[in-house]
C-alpha positions in Angstrom: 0.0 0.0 0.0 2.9 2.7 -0.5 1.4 3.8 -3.4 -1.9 4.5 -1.8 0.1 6.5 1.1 2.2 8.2 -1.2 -1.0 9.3 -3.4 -2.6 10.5 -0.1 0.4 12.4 1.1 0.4 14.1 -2.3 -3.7 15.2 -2.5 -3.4 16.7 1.7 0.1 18.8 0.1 -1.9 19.4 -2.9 -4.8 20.5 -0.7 -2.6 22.7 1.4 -1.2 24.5 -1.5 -4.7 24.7 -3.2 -6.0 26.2 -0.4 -3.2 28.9 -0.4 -4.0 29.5 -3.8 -7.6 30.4 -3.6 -7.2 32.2 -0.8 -3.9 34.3 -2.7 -6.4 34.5 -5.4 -9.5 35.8 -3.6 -7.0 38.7 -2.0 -6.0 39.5 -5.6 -9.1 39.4 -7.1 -10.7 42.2 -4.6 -7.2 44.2 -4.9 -7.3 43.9 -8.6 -11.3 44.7 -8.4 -10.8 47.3 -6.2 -8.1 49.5 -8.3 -11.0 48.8 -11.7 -13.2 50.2 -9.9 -11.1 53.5 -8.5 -9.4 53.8 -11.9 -12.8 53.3 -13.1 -14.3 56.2 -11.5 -12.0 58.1 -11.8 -12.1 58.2 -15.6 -15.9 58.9 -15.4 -15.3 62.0 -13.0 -12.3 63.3 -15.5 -14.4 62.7 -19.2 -18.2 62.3 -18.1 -20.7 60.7 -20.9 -17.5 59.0 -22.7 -17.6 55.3 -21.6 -13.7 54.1 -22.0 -12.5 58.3 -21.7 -9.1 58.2 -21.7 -7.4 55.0 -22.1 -6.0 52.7 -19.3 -2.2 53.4 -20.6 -2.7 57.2 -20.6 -3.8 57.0 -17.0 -0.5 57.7 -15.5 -0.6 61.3 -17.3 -4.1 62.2 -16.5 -4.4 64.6 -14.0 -5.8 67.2 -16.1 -7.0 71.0 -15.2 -9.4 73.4 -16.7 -6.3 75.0 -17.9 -5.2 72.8 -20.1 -8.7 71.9 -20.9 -9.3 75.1 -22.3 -6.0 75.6 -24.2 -7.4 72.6 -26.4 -9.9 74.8 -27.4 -7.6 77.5 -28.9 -6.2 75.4 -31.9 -6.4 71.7 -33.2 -2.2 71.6 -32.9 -2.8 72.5 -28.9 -5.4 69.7 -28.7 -3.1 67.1 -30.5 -0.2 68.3 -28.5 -1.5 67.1 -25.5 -1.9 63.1 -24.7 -5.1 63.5 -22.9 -6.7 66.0 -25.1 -5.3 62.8 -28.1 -7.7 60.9 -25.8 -10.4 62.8 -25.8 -10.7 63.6 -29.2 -10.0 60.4 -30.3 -13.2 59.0 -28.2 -15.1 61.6 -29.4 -14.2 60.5 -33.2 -15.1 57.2 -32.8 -19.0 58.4 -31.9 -18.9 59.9 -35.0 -17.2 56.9 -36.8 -13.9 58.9 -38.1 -11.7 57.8 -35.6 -9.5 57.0 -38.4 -8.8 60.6 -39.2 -6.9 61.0 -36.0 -5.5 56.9 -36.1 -4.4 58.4 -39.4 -2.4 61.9 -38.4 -0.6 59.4 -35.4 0.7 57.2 -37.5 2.2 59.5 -39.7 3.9 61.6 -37.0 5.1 57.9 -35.9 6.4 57.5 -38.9 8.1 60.5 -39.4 10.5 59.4 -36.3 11.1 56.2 -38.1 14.6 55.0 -39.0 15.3 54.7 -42.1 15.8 50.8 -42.4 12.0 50.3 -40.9 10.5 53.2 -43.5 9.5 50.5 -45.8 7.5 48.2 -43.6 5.7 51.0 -42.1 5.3 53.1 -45.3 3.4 49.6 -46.1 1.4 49.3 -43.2 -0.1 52.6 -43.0 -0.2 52.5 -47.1 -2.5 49.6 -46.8 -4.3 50.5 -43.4 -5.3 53.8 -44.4 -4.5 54.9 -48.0 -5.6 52.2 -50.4 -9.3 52.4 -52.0 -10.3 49.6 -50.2 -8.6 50.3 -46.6 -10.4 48.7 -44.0 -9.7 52.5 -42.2 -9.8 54.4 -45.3 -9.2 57.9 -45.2 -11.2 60.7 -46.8 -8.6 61.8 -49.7 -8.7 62.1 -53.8 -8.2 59.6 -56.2 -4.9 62.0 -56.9 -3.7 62.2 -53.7 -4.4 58.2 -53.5 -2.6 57.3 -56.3 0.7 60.2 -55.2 0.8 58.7 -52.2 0.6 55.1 -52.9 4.0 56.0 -55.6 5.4 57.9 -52.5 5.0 54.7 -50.3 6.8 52.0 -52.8 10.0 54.8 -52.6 9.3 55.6 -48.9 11.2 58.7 -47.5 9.9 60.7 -44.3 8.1 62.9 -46.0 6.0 60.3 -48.1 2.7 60.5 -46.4 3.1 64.3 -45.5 0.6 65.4 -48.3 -2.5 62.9 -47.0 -1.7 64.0 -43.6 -2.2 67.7 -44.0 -5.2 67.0 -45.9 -6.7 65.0 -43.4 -5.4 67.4 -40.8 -7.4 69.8 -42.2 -10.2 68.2 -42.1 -10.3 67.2 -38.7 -9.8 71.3 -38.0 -12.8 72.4 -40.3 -15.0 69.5 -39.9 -14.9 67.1 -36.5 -12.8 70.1 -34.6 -15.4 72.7 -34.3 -18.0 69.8 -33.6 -15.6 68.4 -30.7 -15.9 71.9 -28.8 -19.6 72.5 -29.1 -19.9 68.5 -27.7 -21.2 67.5 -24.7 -18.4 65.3 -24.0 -15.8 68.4 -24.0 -18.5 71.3 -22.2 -19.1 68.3 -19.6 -15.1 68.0 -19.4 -14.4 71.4 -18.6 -17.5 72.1 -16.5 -16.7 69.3 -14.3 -12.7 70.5 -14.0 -13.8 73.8 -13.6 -16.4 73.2 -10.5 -14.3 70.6 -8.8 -10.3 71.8 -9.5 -9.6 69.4 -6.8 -10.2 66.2 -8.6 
């Protein structure tokens, strides 16, 4: 009967560590479901009426102010230039479906830092991501700029996409830009930093 003994021995230490386990795991779980939920509130107090507001990975930047809040209203470059207001804007394009505007302008300023011997794999990427006619996040540019910048991309350089990203630039400044400052998700933003500075 060793085996038998040997078998038992083995399920009570199994047991033992089991029970450790589950009760590591159930200390985890409330820790881990305790930080969701703060992290969770605290993106609905800083971007009310946008479910995901700023993302996760941005939350370690995200103490915003009214201040900084309102310089995104003086100029599209100001709102771009800051990673919340990137954020912000970029929830706000998806509710109108054109988050691929701003998906767009990022990759392209991520491309410009590129070194040279990665240019063509990214030139690529954001050639067939964004550019071609049947894109599955096409942008909104003419068949000549389309075909320019597809010949661009097959010689990439760091200025290839430079044309489309103006373009599209500019019409994230005319178009969704003056939409995104009249929306409730931005008046809500600012009210809320303005009435409660604290937070």
């Amino acid at each position: 009967m060793p085996g038998f003994f040997f078998s038992h021995n083995n399920m009570s230490e199994l047991n033992g560590k089991e029970d450790c386990k589950l009760a590591e795991g159930k200390g985890h779980k409330k820790k881990q479901k305790a930080f969701g939920a703060d992290l969770k509130n605290y993106l609905k107090c800083m971007v009310p009426h946008i479910e995901s507001g700023i993302k996760t990975s941005n939350s370690r930047n995200v103490m915003l102010s009214a201040e900084e809040v309102i310089q995104w209203s003086q100029s599209l470059e100001k709102l771009l230039a800051s990673q919340s207001g990137q954020g912000v804007f970029r929830e706000f394009l998806k509710s109108e479906f054109s988050e691929e505007n701003i998906e767009f302008w990022l990759a392209c300023e991520d491309y410009k830092k590129t070194k040279s011997d990665h240019l063509h794999g990214k030139a690529e990427r954001i050639y067939e991501e964004f550019v071609q006619s049947d894109a599955i996040k096409q942008i909104n540019i003419d068949y000549q700029m389309r075909e320019a910048t597809a010949k661009k991309a097959q010689d990439p350089t760091h200025t290839s996409f430079d044309e489309a990203q103006k373009t599209v630039y500019i019409l994230m400044e005319r178009d969704s830009y003056p939409r995104f400052l009249k929306s409730k998700s931005y008046l809500n933003l600012l009210n809320q930093l303005q009435t409660n500075p604290s937070k």
